[in-house]
KOLPALO-460468 format. One record per residue: residue in one letter; y, x, z of N, C-alpha, C, O, CB in turn; residue number from 1. Coordinates in nm, 2 decimals. Glycine has a CB too. Layout:
BEGIN
> residuo:n_c2:n_c1:n_c3:ca_c2:ca_c1:ca_c3:c_c2:c_c1:c_c3:o_c2:o_c1:o_c3:cb_c2:cb_c1:cb_c3:num
> A:Y:X:Z:Y:X:Z:Y:X:Z:Y:X:Z:Y:X:Z:NUM
...
END
This chain:
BEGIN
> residuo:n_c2:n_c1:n_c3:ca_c2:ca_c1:ca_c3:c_c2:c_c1:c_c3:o_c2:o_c1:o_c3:cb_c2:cb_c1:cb_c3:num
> X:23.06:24.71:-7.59:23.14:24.59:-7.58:23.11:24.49:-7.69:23.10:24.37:-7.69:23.29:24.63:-7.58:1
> X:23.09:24.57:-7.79:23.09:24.48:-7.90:22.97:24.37:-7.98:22.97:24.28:-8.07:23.11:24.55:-7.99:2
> X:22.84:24.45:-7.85:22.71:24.41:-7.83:22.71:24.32:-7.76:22.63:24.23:-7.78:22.62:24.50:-7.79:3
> X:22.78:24.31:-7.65:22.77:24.22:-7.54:22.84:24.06:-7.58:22.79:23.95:-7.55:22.86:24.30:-7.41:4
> X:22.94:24.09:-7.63:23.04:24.02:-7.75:22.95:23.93:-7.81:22.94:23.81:-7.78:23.10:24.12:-7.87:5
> X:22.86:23.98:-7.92:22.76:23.97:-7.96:22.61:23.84:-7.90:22.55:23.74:-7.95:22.75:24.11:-7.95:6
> X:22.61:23.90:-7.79:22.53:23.83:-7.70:22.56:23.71:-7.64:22.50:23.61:-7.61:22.50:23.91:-7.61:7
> X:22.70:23.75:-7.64:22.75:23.58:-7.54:22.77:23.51:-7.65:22.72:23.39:-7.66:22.91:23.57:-7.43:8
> X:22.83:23.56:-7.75:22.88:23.45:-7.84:22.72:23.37:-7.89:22.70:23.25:-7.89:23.00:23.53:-7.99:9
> X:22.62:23.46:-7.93:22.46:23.38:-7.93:22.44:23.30:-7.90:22.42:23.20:-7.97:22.36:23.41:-7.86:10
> X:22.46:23.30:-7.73:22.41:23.23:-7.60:22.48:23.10:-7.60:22.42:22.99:-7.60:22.45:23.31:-7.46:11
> X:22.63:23.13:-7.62:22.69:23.00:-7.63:22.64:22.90:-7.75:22.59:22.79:-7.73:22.85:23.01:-7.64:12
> X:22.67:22.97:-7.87:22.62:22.88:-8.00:22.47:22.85:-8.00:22.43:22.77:-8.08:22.65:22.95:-8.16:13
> X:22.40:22.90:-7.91:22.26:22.86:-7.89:22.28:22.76:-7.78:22.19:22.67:-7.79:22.16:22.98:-7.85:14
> X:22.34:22.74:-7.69:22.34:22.65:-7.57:22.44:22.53:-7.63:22.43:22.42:-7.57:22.40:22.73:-7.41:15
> X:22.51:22.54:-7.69:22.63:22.45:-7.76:22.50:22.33:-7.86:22.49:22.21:-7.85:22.76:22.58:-7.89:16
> X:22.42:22.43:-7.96:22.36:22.35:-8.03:22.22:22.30:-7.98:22.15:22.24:-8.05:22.35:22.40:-8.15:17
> X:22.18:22.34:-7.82:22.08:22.27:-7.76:22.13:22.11:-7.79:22.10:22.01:-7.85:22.07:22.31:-7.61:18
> X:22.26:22.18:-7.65:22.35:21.99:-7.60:22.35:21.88:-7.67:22.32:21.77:-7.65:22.52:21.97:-7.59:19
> X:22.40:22.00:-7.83:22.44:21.85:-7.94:22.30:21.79:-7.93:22.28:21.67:-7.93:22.48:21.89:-8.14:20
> X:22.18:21.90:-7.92:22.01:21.77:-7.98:21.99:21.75:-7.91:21.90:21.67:-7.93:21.86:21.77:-8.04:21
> X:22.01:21.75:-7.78:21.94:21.71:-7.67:22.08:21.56:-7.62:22.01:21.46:-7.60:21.90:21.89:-7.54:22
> X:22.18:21.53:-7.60:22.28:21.49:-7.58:22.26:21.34:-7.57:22.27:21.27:-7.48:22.37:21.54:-7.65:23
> X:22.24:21.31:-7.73:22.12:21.15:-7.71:22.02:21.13:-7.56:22.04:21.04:-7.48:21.98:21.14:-7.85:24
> X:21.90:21.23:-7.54:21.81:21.18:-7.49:21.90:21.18:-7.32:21.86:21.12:-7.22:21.65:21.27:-7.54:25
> X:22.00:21.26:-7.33:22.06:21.26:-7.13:22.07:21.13:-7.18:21.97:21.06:-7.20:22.23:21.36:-7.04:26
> X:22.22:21.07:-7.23:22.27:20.92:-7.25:22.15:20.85:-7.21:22.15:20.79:-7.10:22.32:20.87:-7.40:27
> X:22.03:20.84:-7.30:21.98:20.71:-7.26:21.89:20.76:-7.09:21.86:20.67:-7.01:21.86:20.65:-7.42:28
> X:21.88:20.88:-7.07:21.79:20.90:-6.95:21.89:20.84:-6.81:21.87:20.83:-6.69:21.74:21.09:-6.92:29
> X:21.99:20.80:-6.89:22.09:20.81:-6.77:22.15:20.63:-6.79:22.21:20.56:-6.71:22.23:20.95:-6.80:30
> X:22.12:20.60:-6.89:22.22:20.46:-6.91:22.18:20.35:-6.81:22.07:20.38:-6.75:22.21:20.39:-7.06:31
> X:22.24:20.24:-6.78:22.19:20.14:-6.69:22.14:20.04:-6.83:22.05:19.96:-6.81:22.32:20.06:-6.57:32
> X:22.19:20.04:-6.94:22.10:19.93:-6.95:22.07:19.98:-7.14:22.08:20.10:-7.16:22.17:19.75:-6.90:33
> X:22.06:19.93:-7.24:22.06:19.99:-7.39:22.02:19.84:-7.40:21.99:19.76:-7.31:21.96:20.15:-7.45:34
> X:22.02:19.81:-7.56:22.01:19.73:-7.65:21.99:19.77:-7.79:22.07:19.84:-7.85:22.11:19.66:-7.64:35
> X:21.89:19.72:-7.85:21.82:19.78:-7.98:21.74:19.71:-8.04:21.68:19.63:-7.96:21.75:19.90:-7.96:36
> X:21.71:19.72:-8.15:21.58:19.73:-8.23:21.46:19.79:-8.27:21.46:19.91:-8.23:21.60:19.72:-8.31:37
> X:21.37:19.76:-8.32:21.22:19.87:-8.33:21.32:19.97:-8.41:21.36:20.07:-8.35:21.04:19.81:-8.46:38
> X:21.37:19.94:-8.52:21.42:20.02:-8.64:21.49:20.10:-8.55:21.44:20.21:-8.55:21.51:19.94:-8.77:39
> X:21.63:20.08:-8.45:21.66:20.21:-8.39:21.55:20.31:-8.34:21.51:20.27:-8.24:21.73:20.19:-8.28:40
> X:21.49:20.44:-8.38:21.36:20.47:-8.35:21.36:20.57:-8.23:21.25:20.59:-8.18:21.31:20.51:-8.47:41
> X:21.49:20.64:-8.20:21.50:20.68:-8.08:21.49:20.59:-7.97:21.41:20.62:-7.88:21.61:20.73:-8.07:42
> X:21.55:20.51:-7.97:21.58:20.41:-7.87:21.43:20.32:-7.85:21.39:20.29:-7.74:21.72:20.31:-7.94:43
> X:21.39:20.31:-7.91:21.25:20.26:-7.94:21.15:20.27:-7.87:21.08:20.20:-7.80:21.21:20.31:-8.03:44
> X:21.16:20.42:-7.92:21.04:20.54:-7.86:21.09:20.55:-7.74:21.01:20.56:-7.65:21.02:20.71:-7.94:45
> X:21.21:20.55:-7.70:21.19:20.66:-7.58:21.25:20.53:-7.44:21.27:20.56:-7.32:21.32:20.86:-7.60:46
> X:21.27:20.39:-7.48:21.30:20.29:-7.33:21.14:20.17:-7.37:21.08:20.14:-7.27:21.53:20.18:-7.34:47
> X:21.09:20.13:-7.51:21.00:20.04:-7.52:20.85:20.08:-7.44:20.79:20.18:-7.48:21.00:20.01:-7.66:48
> X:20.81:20.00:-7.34:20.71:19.99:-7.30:20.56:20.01:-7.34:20.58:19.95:-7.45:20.73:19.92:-7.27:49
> X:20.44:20.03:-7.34:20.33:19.98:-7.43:20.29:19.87:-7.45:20.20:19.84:-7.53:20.24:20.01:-7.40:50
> X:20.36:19.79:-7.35:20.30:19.68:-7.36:20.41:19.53:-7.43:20.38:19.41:-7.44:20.25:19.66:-7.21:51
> X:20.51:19.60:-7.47:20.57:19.54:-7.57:20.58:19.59:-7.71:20.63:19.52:-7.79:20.66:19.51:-7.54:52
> X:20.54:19.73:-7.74:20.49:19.78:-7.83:20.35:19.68:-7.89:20.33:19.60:-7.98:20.48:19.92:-7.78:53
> X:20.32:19.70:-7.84:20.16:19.63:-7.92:20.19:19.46:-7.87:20.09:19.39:-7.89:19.97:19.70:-7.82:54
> X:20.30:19.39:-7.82:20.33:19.24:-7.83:20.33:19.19:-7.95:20.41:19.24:-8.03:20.44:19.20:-7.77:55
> X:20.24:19.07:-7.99:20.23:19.01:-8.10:20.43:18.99:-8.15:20.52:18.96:-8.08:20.11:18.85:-8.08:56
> X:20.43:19.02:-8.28:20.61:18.96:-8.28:20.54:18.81:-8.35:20.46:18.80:-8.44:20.76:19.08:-8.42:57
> X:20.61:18.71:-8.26:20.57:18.60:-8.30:20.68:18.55:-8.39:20.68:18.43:-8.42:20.54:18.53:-8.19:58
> X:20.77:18.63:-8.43:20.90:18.54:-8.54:21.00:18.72:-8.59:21.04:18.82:-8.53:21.06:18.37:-8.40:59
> X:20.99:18.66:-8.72:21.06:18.82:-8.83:21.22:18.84:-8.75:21.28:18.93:-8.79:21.10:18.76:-9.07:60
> X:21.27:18.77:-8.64:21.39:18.80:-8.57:21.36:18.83:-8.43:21.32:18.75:-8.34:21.50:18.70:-8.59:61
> X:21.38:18.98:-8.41:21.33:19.02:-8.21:21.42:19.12:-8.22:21.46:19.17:-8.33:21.14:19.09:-8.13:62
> X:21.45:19.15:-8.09:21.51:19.22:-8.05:21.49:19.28:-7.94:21.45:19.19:-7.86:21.59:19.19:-8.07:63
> X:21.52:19.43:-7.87:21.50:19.48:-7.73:21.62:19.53:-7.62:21.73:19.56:-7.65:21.41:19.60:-7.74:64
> X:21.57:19.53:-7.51:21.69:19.56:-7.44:21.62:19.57:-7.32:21.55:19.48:-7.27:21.79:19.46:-7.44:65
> X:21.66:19.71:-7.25:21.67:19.80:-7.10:21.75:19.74:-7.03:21.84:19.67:-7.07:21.71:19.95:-7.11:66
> X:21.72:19.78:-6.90:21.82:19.74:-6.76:21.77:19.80:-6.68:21.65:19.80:-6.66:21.83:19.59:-6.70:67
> X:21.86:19.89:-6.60:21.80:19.95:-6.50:21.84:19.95:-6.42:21.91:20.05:-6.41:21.78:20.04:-6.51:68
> X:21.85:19.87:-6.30:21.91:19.81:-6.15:21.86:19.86:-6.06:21.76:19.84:-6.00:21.90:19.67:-6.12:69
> X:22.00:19.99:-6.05:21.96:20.06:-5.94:21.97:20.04:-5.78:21.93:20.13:-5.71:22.01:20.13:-5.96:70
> X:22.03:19.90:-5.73:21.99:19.86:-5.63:21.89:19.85:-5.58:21.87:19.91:-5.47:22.01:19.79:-5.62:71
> X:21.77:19.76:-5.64:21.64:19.73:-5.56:21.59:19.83:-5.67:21.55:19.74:-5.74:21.57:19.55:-5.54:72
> X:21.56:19.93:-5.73:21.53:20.02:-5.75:21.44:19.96:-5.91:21.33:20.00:-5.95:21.46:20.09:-5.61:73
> X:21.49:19.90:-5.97:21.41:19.82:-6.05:21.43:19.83:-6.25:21.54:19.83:-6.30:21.46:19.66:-5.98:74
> X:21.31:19.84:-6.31:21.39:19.89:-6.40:21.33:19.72:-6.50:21.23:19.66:-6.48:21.35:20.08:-6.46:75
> X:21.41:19.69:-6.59:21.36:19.54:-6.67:21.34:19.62:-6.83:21.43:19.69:-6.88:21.52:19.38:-6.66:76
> X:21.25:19.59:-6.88:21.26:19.58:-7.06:21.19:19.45:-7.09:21.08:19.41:-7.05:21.19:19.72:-7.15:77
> X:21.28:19.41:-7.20:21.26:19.26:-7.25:21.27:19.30:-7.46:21.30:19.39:-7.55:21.44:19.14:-7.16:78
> X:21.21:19.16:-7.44:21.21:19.17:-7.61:21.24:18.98:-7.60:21.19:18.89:-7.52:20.99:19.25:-7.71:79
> X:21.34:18.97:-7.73:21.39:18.83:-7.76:21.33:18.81:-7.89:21.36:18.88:-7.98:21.54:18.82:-7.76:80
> X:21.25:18.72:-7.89:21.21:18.66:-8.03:21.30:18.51:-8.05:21.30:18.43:-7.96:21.04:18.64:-8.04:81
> X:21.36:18.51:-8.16:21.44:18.38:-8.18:21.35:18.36:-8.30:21.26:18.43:-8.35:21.63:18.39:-8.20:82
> X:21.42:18.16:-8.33:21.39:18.07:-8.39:21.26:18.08:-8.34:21.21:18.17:-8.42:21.41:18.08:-8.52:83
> X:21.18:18.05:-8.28:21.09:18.01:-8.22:21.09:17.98:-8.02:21.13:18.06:-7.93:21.00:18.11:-8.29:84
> X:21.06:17.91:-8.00:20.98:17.86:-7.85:20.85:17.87:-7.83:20.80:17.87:-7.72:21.00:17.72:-7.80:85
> X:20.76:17.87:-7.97:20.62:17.87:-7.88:20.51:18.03:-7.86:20.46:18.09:-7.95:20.53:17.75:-7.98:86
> X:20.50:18.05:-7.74:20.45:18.16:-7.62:20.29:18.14:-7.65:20.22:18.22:-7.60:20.50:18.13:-7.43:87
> X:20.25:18.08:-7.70:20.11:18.07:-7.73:20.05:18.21:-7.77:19.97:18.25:-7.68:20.10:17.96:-7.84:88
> X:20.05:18.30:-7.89:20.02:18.43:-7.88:20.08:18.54:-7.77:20.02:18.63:-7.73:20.04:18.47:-8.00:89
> X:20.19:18.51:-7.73:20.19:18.61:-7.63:20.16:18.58:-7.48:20.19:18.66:-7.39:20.31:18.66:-7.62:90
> X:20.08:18.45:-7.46:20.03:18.43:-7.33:19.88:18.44:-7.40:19.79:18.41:-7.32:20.08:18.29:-7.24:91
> X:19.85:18.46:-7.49:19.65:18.46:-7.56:19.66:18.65:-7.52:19.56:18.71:-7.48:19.61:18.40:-7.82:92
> X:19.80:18.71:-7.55:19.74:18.88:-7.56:19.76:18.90:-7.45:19.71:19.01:-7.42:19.81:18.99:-7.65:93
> X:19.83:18.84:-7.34:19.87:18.91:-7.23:19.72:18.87:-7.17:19.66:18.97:-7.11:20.02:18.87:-7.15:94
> X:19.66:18.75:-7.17:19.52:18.70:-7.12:19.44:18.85:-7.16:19.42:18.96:-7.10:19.46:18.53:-7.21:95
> X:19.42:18.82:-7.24:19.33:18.95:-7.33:19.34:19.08:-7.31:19.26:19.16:-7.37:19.37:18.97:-7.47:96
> X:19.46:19.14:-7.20:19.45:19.26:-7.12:19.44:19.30:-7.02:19.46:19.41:-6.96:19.50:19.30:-7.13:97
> X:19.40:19.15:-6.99:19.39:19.16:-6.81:19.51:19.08:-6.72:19.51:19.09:-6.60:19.40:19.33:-6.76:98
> X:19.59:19.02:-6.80:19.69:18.97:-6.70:19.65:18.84:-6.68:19.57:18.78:-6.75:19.84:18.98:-6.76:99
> X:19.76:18.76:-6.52:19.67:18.62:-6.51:19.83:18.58:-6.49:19.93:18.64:-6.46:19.53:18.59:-6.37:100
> X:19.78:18.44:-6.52:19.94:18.31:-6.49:19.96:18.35:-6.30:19.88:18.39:-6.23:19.86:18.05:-6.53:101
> X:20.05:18.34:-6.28:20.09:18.32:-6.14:20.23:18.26:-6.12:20.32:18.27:-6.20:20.08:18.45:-6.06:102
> X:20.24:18.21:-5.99:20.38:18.17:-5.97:20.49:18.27:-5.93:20.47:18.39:-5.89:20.38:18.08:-5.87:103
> X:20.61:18.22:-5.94:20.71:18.34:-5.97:20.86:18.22:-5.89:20.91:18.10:-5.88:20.71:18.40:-6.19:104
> X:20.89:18.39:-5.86:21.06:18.33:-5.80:21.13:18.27:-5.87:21.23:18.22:-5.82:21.15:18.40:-5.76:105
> X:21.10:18.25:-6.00:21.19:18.25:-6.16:21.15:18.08:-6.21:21.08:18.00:-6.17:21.11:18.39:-6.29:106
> X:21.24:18.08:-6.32:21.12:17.93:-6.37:21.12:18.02:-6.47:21.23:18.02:-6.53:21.17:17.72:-6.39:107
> X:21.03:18.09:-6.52:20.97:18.17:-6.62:20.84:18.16:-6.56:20.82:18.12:-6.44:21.03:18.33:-6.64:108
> X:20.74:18.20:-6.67:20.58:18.19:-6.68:20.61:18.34:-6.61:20.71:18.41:-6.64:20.49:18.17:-6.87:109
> X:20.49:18.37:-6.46:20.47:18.50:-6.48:20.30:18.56:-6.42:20.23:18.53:-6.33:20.59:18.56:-6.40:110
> X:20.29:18.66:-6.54:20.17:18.72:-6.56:20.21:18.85:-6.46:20.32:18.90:-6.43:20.14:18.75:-6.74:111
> X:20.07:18.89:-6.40:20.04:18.99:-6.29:19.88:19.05:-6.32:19.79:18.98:-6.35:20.05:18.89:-6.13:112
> X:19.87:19.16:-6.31:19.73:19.19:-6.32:19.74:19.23:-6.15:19.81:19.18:-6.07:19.68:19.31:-6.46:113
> X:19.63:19.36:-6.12:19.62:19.44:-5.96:19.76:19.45:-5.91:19.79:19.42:-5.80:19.56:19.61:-5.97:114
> X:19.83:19.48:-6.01:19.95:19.56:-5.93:20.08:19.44:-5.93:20.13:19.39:-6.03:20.00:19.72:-6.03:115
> X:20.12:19.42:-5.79:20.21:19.37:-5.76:20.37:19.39:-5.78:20.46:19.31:-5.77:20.17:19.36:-5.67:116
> X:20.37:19.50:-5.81:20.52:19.56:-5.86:20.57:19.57:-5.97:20.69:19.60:-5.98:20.53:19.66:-5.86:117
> X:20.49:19.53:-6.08:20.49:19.50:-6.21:20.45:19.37:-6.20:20.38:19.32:-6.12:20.40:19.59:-6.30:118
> X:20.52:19.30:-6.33:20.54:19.14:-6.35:20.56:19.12:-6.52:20.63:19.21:-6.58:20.70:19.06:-6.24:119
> X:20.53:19.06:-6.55:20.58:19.01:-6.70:20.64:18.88:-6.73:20.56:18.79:-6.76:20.46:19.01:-6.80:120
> X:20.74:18.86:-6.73:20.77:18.67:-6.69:20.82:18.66:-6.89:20.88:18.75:-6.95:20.97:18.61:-6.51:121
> X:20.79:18.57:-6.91:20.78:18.48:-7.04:20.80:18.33:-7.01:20.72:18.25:-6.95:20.63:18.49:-7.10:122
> X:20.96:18.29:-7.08:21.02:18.18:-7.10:21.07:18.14:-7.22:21.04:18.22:-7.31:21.10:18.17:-7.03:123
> X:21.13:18.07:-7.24:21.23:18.00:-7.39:21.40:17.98:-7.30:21.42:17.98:-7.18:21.14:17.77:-7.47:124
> X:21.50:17.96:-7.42:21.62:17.96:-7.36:21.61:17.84:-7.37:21.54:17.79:-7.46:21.73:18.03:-7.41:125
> X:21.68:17.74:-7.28:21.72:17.61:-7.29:21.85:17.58:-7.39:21.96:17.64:-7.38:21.75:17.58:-7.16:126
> X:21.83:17.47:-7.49:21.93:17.46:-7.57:21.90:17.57:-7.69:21.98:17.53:-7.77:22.06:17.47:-7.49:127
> X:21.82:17.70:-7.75:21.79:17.77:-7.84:21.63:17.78:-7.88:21.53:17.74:-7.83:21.84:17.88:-7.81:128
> X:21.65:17.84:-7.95:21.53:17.85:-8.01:21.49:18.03:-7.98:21.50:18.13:-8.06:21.55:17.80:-8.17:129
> X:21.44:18.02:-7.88:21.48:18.18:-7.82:21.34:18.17:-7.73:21.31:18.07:-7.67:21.66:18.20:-7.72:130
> X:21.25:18.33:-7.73:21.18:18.37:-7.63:21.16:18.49:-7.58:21.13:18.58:-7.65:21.08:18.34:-7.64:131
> X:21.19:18.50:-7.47:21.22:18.59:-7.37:21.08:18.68:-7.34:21.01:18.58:-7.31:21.28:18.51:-7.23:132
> X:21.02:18.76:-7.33:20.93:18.83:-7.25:21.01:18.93:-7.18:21.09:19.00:-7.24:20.81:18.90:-7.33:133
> X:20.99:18.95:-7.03:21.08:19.07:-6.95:20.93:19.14:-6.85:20.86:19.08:-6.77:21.23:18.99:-6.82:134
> X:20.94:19.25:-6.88:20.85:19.33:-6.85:20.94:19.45:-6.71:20.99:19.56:-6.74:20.79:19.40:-7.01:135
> X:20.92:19.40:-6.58:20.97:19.40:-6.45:20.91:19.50:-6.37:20.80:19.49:-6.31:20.95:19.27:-6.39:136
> X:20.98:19.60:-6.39:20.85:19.75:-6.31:20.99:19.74:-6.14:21.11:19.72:-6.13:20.85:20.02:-6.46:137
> X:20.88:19.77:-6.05:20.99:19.74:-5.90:20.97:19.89:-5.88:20.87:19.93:-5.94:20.94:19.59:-5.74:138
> X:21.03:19.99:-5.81:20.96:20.07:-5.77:21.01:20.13:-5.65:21.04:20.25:-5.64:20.95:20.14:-5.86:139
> X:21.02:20.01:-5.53:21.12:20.04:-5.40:20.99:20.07:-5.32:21.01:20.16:-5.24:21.24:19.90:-5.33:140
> X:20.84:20.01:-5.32:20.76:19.97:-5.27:20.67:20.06:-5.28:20.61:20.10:-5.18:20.74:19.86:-5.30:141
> X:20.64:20.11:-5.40:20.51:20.17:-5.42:20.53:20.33:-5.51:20.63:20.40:-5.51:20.40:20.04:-5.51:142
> X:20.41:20.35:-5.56:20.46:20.47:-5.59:20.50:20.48:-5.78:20.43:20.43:-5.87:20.34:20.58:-5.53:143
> X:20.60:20.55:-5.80:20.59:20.54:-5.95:20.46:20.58:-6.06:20.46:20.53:-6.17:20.69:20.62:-5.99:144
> X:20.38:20.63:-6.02:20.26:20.60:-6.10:20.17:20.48:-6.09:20.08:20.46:-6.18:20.18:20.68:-6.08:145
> X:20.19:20.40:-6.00:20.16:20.26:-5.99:20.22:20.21:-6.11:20.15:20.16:-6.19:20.22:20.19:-5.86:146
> X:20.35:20.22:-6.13:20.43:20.18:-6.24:20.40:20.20:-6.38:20.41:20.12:-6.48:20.55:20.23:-6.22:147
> X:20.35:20.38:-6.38:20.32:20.39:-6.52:20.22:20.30:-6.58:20.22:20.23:-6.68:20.28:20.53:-6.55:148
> X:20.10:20.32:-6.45:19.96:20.26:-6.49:20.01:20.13:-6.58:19.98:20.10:-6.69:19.86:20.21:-6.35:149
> X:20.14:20.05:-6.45:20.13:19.92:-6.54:20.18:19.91:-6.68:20.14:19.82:-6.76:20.20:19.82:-6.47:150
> X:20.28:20.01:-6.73:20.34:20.05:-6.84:20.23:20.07:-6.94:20.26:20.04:-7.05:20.44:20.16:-6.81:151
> X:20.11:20.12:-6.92:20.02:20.17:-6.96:20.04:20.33:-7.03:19.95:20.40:-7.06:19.97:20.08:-7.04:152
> X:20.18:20.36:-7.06:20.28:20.51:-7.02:20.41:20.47:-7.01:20.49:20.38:-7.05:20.29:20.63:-7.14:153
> X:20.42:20.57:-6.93:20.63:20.55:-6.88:20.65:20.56:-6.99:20.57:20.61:-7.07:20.75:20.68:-6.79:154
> X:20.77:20.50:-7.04:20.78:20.50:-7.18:20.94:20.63:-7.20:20.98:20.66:-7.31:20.80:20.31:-7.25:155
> X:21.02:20.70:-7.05:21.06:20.79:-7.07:20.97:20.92:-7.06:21.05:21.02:-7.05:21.16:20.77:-7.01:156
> X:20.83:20.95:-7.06:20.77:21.04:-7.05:20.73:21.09:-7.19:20.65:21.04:-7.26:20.70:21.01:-6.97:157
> X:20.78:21.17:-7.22:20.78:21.24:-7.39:20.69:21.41:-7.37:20.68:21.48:-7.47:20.99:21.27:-7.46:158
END
């Protein structure tokens, strides 16, 4: 009895102190949308893209932010650079990896390479001094590795 005692009580304080470390990564696998900085480094690592990872920061104030709209099956990550409007380095790097200007449902700039399910649209806010990059994975259409490719890695794949 006192072995068995023993064993469960283990099991639980071992399954108790998984939850606690593991408990962050459900939340965000699950959230609809998060908001962060590089410096949050969980949050970072595990919703930022590659391809806003390696985005020139064109001004010492940015910031990031997930959305995950589960209607049209669609997931958004964006990065805000304020006190600045000019897109000039981040339309020279997106050129520089293969992406091209195209038109868009949006009045945002939007870049497309092969894959049509992935979009990168780049604007300024009207009235701020604010620039938007939103990096647009669709995934009602095609298959999710279509998606990673464009991610260049899922960025929840750890």
């Amino acid at each position: 009895m006192r072995k068995s005692l023993k064993v469960s009580g283990s099991a639980i304080f071992i399954t108790a102190v998984a939850l606690t470390y593991a408990w962050p990564w459900v939340k965000m696998e699950f959230a609809g949308s998060a908001h962060y900085t590089e410096q949050d480094k969980r949050e970072y690592d595990f919703y930022t893209p590659e391809i806003l990872r390696k985005m020139p920061r064109i001004s010492a104030r940015y910031s990031f932010d997930f959305a995950n709209i589960t209607g049209p099956a669609t997931q958004v990550y964006a990065v805000k650079f304020y006190d600045t409007n000019d897109t000039s380095k981040i339309e020279n790097y997106l050129t520089s990896i293969g992406y091209q200007r195209t038109e868009c449902d949006f009045e945002s700039t939007c870049w497309r390479r092969t894959d049509p399910q992935g979009s990168v649209y780049v604007g300024t806010l009207k009235g701020e001094k604010t620039v938007i990059v939103q990096v647009v994975c669709n995934f009602t259409s095609r298959s999710s590795a279509v998606n990673k490719r464009f991610n260049g890695e899922h960025p929840h794949q750890h």
